[in-house]
N, C-alpha and C positions, 0 to 999 in steps of 0.2 A: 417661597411664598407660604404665609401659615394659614391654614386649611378654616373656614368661618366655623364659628360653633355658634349652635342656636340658644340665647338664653332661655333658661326656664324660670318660671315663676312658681314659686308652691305657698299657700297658706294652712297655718298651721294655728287656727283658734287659741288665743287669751296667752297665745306666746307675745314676745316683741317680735315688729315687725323688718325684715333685714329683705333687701333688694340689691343683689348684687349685680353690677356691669361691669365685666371686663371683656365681654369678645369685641373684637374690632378695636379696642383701646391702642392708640400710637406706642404707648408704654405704660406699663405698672399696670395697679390696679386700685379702685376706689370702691368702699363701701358706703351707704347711706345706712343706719339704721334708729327705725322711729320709735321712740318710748311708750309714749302716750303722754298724759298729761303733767306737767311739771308743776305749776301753780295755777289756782281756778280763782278767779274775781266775784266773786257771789255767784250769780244768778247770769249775769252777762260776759261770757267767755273765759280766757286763761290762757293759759301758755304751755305750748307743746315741749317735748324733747325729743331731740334730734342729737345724733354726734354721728360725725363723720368720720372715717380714717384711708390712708392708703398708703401705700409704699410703692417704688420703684417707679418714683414719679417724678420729672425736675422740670418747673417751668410753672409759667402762670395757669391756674385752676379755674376755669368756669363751670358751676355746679346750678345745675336747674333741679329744683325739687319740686315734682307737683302732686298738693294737695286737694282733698276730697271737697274745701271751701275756700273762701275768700280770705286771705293772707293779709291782715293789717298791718303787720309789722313781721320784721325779723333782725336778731341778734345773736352773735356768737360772743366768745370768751376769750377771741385775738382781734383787738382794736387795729390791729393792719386790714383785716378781710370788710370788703367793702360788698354790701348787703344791698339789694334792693328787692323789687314786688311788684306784683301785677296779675291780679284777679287773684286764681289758685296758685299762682308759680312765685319761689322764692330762689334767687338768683344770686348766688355767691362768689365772688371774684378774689381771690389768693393766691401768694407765691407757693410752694410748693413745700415751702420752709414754714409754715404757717404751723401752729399749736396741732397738733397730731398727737390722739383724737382731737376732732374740733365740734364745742360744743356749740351747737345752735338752737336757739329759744323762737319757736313761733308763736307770734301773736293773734289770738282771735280777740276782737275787740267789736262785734257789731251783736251783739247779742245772742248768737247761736253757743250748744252747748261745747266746750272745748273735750270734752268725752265722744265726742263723735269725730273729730279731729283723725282722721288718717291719711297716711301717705301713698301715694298710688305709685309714683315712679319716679326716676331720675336719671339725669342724664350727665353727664361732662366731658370737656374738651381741654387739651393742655398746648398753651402755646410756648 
């Protein structure tokens, strides 16, 4: 039986943002880590960056990432991984064999500024 370890969270100002989960993971391990901002559209929002990685992982990937706003869109750079949304959460579904890094673009498109844009946590399950 392996013994729970309590994740920690630490922040560390005007670094990038990296949230790691792997206790209690069935296997391997996954990272989420957030860039900040990738492209800005003037005045009315832009597009995040995000890439993901893991190893020691085989099976389908469900990845919840949730963010500090409202999620208008999301996109990665492996047209297998199937993306949806809903409010703050961006909800990623992949094989295991999927592009590793995986890079994901999120969309603020409602007029807030995409500079404000962080990511608060994440979660994933492998089936």
């Amino acid at each position: 039986m392996r013994a729970y370890e309590k994740p920690v969270i630490t922040v560390d100002s005007g670094m990038a943002e990296g949230i790691y989960a792997a206790s209690g993971a069935t296997q391997g391990t996954l990272n989420v880590t957030y860039y900040g901002v990738w492209d800005r559209w003037g005045t009315n929002g832009g597009k995040g960056l995000a890439m993901a990685d893991w190893s020691g992982i085989d099976g389908t990937i469900t990845l919840n990432i949730k963010f500090n706003d409202t999620v208008d869109q999301v996109e990665t750079d492996d047209a297998s991984v199937q993306c949806a949304w809903n409010g703050s959460t961006a909800t990623l579904t992949f094989a295991s064999t999927a592009s590793n890094p995986l890079t994901i673009g999120i969309h603020i498109d409602h007029g807030t500024s995409i500079d404000d844009l962080k990511m608060e946590s994440f979660t994933y399950s492998v089936n």
